[in-house]
PAMAR-13286 format. One record per residue: residue in three letters; x, y, z of N, C-alpha, C, O in turn. Coordinates in steps of 0.05 Angstrom, whole numbers, plus 32768, in hexadecimal, padded with zeros to 4 digits. Layout:
ALAXYZXYZXYZXYZ...
***
This chain:
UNK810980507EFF80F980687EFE810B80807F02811680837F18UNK810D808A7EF7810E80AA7EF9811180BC7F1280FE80BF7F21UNK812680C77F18811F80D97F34810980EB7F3480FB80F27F47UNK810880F47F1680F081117F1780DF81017F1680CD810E7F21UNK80D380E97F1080B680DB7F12809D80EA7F2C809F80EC7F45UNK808D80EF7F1E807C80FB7F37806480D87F3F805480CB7F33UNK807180D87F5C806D80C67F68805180C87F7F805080DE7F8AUNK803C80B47F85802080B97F91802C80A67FA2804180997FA0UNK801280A97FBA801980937FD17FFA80927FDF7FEF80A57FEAUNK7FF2807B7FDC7FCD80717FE57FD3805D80027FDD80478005UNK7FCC806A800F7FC6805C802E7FA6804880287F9080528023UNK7FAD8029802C7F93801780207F898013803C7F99800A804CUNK7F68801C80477F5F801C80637F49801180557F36801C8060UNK7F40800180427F268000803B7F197FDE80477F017FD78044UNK7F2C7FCD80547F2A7FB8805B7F097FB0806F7EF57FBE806FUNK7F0B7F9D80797EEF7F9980887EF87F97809E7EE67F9580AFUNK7F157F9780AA7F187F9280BB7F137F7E80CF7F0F7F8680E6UNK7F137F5E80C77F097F5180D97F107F4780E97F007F3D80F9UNK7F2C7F4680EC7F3A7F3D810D7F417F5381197F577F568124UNK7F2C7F6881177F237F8481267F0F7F83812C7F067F988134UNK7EFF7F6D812D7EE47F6B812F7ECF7F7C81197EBA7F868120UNK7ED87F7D81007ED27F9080EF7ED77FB380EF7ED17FC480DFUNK7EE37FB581047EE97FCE81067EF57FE580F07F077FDB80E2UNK7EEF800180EB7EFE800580D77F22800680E27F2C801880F0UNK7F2D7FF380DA7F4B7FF780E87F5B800E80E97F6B801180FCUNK7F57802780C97F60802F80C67F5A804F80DB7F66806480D7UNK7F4D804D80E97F45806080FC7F44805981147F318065811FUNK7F51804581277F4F803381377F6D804681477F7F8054813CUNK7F6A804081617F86805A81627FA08049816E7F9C8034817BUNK7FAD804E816B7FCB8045816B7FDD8057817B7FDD806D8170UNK7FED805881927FF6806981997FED808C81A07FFD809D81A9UNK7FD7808F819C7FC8809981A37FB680AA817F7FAA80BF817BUNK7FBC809D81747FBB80AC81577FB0809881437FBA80818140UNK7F9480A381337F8B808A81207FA3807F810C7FB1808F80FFUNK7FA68068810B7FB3805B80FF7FBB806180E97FD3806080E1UNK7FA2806C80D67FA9807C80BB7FBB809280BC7FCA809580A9UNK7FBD80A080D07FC880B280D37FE580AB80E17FF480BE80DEUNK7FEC809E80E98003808E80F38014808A80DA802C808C80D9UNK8002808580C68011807780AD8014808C8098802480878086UNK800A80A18096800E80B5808C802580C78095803480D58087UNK802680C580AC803E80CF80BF804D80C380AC805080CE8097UNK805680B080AF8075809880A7806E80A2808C808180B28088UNK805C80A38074806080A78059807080C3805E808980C4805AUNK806680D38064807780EE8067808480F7806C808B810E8066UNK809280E0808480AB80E5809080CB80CD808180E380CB8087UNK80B980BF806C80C580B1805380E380C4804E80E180DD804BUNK80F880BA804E811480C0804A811D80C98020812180BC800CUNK811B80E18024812480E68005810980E77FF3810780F67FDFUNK80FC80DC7FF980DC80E07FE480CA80F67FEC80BF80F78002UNK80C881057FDC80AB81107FD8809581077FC7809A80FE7FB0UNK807E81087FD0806780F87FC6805281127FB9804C81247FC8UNK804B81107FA2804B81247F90802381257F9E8017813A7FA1UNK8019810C7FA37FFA810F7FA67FFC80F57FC2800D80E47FC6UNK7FEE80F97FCB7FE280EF7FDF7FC080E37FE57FAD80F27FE6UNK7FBE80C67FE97FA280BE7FEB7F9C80AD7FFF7FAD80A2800EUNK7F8380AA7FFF7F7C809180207F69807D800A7F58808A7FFFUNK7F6A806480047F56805280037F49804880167F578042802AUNK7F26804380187F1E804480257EFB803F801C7EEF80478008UNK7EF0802F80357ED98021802E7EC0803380377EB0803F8028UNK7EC2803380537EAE803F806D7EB6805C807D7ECD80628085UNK7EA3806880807EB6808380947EC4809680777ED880A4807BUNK7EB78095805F7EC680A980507ECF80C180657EE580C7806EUNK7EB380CC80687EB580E8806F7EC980EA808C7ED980FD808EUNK7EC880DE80987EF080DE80AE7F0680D9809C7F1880E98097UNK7F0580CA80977F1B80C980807F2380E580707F3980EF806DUNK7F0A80EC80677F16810780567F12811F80697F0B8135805FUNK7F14811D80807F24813380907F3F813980967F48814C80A2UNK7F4F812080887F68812480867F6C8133806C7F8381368063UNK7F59813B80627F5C815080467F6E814480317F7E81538024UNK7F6D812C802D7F73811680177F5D810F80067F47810B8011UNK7F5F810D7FF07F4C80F47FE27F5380E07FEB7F6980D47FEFUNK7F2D80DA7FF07F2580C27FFE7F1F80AB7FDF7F0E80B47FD0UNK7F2980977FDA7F2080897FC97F1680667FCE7F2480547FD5UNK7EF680667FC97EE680537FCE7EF280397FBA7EFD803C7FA5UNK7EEC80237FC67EED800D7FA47ED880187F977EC680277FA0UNK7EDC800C7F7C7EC7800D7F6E7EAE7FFC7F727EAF7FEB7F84UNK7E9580007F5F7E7D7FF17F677E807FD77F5B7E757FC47F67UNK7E8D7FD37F477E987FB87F387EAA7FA37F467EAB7F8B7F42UNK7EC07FB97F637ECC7FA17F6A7ECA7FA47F877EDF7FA77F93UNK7EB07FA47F967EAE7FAD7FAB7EAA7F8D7FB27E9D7F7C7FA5UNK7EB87F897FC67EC27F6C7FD27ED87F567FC57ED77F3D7FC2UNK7EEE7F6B7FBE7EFF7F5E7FAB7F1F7F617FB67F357F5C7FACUNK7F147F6D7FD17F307F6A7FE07F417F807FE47F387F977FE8UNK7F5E7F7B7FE27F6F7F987FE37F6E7F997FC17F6C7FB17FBBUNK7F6E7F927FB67F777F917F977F5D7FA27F907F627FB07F7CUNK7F487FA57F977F3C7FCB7F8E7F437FDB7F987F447FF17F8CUNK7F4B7FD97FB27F5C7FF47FBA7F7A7FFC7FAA7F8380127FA3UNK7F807FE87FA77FA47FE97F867F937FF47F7C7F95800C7F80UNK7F7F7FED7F6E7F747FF77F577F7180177F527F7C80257F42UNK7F5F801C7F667F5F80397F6F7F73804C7F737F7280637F6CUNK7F89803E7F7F7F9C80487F817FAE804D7F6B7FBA80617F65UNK7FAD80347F5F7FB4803C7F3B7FB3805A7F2B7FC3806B7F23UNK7F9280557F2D7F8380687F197F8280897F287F7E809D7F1BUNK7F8680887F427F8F80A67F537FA980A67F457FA480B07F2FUNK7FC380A07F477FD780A37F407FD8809C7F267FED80907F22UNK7FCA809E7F127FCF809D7EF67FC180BB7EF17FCD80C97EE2UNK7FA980C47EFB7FA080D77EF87FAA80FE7F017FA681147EF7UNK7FB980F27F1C7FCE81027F297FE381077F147FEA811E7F15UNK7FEF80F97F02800481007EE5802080F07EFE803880EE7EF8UNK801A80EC7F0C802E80D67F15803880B67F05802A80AA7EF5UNK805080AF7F0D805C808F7EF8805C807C7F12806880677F0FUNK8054807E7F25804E806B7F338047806C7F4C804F80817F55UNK8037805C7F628029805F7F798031804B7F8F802C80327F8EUNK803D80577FA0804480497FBE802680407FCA801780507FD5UNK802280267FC5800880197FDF801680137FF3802E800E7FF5UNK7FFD8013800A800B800E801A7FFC8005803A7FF9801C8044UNK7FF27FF4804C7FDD7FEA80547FE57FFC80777FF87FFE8087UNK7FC6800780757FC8801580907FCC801480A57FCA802780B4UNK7FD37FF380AF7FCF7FF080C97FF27FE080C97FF87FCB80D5UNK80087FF280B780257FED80C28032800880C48040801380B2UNK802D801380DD8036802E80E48052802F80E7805D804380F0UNK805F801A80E28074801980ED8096801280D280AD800B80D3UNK8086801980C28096801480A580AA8022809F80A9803B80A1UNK80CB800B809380E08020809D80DA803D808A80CA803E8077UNK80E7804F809080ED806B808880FE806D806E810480838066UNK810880578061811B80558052810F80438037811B803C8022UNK80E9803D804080E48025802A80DF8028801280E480188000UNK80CA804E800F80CD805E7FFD80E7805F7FE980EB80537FD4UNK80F680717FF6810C80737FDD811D80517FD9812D80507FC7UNK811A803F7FE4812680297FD98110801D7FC7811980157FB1UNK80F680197FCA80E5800F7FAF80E980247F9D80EC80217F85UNK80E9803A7FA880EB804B7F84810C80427F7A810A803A7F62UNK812380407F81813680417F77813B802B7F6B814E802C7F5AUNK812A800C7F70812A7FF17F6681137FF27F54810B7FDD7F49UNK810880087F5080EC80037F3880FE80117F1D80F580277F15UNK811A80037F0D812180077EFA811280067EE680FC7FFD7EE6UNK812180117ECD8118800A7EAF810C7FEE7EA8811A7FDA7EA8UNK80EB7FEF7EA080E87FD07E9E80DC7FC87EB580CD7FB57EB1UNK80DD7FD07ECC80D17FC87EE680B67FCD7EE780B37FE17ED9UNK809A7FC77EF2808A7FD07EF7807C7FD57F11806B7FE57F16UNK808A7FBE7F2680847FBF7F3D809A7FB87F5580AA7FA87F4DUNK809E7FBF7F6E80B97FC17F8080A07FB67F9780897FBC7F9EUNK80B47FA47F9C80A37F917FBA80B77F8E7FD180C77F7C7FCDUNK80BC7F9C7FE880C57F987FFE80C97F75800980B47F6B8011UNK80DF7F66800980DB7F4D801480EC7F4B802781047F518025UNK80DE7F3E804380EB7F3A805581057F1F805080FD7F0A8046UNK811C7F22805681327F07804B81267EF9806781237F05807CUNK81207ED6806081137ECB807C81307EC1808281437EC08072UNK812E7EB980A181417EAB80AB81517E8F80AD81687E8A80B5UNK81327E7880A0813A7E6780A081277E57809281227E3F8094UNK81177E70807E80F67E6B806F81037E73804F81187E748043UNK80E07E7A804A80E47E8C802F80DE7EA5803780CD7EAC8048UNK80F27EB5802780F37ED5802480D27EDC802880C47ECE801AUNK80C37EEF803980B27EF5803E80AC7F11802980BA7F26802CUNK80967F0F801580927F2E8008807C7F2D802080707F1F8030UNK807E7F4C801580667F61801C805F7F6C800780687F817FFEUNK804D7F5C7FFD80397F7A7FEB802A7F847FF280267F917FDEUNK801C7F8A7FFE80187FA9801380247FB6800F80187FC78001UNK80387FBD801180487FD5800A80627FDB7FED807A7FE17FEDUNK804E7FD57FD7805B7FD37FBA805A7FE57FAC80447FEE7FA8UNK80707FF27FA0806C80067F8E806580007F7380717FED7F69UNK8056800A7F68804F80007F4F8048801C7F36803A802F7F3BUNK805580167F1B8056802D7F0A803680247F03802B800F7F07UNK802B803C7EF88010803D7EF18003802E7ED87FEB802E7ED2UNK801280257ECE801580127EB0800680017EBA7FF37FF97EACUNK800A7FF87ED07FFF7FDE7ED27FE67FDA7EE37FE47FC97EF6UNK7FD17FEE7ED87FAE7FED7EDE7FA87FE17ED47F977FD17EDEUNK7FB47FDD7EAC7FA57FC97E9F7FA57FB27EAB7F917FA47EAAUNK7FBB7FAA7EBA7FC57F887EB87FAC7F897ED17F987F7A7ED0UNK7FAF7F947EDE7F9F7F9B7EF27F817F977EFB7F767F917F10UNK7F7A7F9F7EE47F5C7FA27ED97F547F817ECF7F427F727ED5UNK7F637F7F7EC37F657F607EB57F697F497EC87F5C7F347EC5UNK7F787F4D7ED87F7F7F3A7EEE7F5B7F377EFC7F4D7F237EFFUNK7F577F567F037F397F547F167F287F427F097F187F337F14UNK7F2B7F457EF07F127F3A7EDA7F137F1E7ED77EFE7F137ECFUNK7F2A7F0E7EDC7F347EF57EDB7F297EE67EFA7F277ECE7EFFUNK7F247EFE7F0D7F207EEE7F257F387EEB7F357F3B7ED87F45UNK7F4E7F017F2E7F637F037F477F577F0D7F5B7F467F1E7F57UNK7F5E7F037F7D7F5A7F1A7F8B7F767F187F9B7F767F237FB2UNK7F8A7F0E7F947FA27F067FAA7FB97F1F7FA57FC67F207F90UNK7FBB7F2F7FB67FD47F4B7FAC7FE77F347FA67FE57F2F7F8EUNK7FF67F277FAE80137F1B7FA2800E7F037F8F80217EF47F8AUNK7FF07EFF7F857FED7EF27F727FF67EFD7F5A80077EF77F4AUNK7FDC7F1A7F5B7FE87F307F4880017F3A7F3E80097F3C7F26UNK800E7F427F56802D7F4A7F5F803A7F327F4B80427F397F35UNK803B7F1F7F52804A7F0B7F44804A7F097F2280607F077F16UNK80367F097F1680307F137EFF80447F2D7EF7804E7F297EE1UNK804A7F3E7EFE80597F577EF680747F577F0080807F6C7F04UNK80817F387F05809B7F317F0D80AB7F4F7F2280C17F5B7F1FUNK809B7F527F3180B07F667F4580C47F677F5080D37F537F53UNK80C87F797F5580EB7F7C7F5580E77F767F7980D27F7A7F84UNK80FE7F6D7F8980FA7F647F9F810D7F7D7FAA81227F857F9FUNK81017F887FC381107FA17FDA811D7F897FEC810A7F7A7FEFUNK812D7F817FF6813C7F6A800D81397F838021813F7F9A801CUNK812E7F788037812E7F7E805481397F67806281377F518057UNK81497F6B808181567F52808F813C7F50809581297F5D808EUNK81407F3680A981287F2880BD81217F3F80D3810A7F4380DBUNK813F7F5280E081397F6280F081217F7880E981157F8580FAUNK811E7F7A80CE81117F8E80CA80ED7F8680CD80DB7F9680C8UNK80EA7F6D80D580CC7F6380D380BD7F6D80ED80A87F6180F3UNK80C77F86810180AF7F8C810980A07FA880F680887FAE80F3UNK80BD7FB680E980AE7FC780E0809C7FC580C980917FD980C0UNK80977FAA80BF807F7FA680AC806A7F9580C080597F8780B6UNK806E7F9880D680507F8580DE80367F9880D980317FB080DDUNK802C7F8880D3800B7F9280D87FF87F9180F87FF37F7E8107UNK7FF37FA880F87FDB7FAD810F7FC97F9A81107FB77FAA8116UNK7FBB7F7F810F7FA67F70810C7F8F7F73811A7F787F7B8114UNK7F9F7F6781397F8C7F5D814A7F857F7781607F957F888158UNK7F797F8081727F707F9281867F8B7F9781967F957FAE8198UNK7F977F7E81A37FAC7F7381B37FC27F8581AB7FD07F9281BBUNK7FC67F8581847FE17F92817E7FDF7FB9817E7FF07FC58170UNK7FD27FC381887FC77FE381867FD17FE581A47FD17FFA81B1UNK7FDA7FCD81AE7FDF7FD581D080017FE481D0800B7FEC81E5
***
């Protein structure tokens, strides 16, 4: 991709939250700050990128949500219980409509994501590429992805759309289909992709 590419970035909070006890996670506070907002911090404080548009996916609580003066974007009514893969979706079609070539997702409850992950998926989303996946190198396993946090050029709503219609709902089922390009992280780097889950980890 392009340095001048005008680049989006969708924070996905639309989950059910259930090893929150359903809670909405993404407003749940962390250090003393809703979590969404934790993670917006880190998008912004992203090393070398500017992010041309800015969005929150999201289920419940629109109206908190859009007091962060973002578009708030719902799944649609077609794929409402279809996982994170309507929130991609959404996130897609915000960043296709923004005149952006591609959209950083990215799951709200890892406040803690290195500062460097931005400009390394954009710089591995070459000619021909459609999607850049962060993978942890395991220690003595298999390489751990994260798709949660994948960049993806906007081309690929159709595959997208098609995948939903087929009865995907797995992000690295999808992901795998569009052969992504792999980001290598060491093993040291696996706290800064953990996820917030349980009550216990907000301590």
């Amino acid at each position: 991709m392009a340095d001048t590419g005008r680049l989006a970035a969708v924070v996905l909070a639309g989950g059910e939250g259930r090893r929150m006890g359903g809670q909405d996670k993404g407003l749940l506070l962390w250090q003393g700050q809703p979590l969404v907002d934790a993670v917006l911090a880190r998008i912004r404080a992203q090393e070398a990128i500017r992010f041309s548009a800015l969005a929150l996916s999201a289920n419940r609580h629109l109206d908190v949500y859009a007091t962060r003066g973002l578009p708030v974007l719902p799944d649609a009514p077609a794929h409402v219980g279809c996982g994170p893969l309507a929130g991609l979706r959404e996130a897609l079609r915000f960043a296709q409509a923004q005149g952006c070539e591609a959209v950083w997702v990215l799951p709200c409850d890892a406040p803690r994501m290195p500062l460097d992950l931005a400009r390394r998926l954009r710089a591995a989303l070459g000619p021909g590429a459609s999607a850049a996946v962060p993978v942890l190198e395991g220690e003595a396993g298999e390489p751990r992805w994260q798709p949660a946090h994948a960049l993806l050029t906007v081309d690929t709503l159709a595959a997208l759309d098609a995948a939903l219609a087929q009865g995907e709902r797995r992000v690295m089922g999808w992901l795998r289909s569009l052969d992504p390009v792999a980001v290598p992280y060491p093993p040291t780097a696996a706290p800064a992709f953990a996820n917030l889950n349980r009550p216990e980890d907000l301590i």
